[in-house]
C-alpha positions as CSV (number, residue, x, y, z in Angstrom):
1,X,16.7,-3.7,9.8
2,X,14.4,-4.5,7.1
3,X,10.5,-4.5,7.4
4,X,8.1,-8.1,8.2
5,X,5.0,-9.1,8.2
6,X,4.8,-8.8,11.3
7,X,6.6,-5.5,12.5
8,X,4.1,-3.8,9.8
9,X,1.1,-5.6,12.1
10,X,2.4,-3.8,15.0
11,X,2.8,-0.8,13.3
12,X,-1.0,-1.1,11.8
13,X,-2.5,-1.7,15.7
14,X,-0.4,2.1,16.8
15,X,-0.3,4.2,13.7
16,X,-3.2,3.0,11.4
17,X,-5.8,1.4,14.0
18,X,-8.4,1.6,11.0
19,X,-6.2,-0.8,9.0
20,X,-5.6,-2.8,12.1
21,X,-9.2,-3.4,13.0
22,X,-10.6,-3.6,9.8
23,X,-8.3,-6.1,9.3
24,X,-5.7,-5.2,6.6
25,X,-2.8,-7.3,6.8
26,X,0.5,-7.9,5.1
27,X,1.0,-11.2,3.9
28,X,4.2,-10.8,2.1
29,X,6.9,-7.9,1.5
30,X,9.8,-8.0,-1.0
31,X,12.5,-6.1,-2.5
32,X,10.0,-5.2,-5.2
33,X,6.7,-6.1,-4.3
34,X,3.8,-6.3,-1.7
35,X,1.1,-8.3,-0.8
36,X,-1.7,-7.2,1.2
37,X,-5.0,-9.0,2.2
38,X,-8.2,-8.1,3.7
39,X,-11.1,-11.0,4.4
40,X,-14.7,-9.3,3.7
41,X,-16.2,-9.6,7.8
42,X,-19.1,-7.2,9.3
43,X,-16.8,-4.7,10.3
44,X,-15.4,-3.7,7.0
45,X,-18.8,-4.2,4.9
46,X,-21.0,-2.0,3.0
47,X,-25.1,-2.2,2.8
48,X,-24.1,-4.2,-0.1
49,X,-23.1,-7.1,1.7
50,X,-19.5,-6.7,0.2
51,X,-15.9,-4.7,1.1
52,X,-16.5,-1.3,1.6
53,X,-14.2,0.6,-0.9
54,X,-12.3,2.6,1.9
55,X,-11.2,-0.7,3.5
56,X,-9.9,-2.0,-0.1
57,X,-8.2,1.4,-0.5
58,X,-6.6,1.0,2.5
59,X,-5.2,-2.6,1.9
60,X,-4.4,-0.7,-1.8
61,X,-2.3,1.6,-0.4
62,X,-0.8,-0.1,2.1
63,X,0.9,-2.5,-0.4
64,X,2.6,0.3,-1.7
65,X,3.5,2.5,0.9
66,X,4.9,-0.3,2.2
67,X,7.7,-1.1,-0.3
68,X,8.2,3.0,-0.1
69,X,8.6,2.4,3.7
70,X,11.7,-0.5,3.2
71,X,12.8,1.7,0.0
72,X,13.2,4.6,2.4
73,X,14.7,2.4,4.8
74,X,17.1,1.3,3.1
75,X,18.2,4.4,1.9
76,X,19.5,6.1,5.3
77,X,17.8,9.1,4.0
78,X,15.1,11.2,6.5
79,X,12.2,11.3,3.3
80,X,9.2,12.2,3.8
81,X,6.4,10.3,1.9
82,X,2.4,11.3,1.0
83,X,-0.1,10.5,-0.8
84,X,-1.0,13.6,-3.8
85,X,-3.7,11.8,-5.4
86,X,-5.0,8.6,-6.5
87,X,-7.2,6.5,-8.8
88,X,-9.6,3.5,-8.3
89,X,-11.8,1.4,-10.4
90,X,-14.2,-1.1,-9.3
91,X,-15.4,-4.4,-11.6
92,X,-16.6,-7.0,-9.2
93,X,-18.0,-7.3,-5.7
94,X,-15.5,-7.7,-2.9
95,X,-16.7,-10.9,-1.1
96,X,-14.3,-13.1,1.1
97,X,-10.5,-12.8,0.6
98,X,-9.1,-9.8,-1.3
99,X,-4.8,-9.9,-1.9
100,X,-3.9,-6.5,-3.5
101,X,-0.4,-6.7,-5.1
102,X,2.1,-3.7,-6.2
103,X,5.2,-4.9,-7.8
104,X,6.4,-1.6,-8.3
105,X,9.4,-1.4,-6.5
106,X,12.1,-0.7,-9.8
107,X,9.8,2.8,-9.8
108,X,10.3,3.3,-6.4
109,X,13.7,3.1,-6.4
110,X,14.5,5.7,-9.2
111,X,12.6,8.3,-7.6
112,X,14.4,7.9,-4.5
113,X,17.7,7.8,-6.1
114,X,16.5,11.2,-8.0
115,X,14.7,12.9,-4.9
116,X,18.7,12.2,-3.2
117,X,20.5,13.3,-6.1
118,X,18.4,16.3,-6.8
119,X,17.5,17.3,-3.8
120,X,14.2,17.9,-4.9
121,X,10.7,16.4,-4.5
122,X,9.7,13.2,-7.0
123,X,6.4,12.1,-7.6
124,X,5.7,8.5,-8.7
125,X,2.3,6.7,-9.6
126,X,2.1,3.2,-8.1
127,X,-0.5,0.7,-8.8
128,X,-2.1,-2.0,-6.9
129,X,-4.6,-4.9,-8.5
130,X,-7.0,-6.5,-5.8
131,X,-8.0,-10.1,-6.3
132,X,-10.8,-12.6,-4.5
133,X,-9.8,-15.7,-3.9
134,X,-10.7,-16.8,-7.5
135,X,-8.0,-14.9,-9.2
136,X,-11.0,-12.1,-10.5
137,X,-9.6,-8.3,-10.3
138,X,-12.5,-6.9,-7.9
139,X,-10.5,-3.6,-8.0
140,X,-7.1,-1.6,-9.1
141,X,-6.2,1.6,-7.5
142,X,-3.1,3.8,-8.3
143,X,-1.6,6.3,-5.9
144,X,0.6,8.8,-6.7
145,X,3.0,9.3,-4.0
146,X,5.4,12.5,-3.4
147,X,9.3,11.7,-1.9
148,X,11.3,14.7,-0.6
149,X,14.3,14.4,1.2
150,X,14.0,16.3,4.6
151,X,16.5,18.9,5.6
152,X,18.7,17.6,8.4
């Protein structure tokens, strides 16, 4: 079973109702990349009259945690995933459409591969570039994400 679109939507509206109702969704998810996007409505705005920054974070991480998600999934390994830290930068308002993209999979893959061989926990940076709907970067945010195989 590998993950949609759509069986990530239903698993936004049970597990991460924020994303859900803020309205972070994937558009597209591949062996090595994801695409999330998030329309700027009241719900989800700042004072500014733009994105707030946890929303775009949210979208952000989503589009990586995602391809861990499939990656982990694919493995037919328990591992557990979290975020340790991350990094954002802001350049430009976040008005109307925002797609974030991580086409970090490759990375993804060798920490798994090392976390099973090992046996020990792997950390990996992933990064995600969000864009409006004119191709600007309004924002890039990097997450660093710790993999350990669980103990069966």
């Amino acid at each position: 079973m590998s993950l949609s679109p759509k069986k990530i939507k239903t698993y936004l509206l049970f597990k991460l109702p924020s994303a859900y109702f803020t309205g972070v969704r994937v558009k597209s998810i591949s062996e090595n990349s994801c695409v999330t996007t998030v329309k700027h409505r009241w719900i989800n705005q700042n004072p500014f009259n733009s994105m707030f920054w946890a929303v775009q974070g949210i979208a952000a991480e989503l589009s990586t945690g995602a391809i861990i998600m499939q990656k982990i999934e694919q493995s037919d390994q328990k591992i557990s995933m979290l975020v340790a830290n991350n990094k954002a930068s802001f350049t430009k308002k976040a008005k109307g459409r925002i797609s974030f993209s991580c086409t970090d999979g490759a990375l993804v893959d060798s920490a798994i591969k090392k976390a099973i061989h090992t046996g020990e926990g792997q950390t990996v940076w992933l990064k995600s570039e969000g864009k409006d709907e004119a191709g600007d970067v309004v924002s890039t945010f990097e997450f660093e994400w710790t993999l350990k195989v669980k103990i069966q």
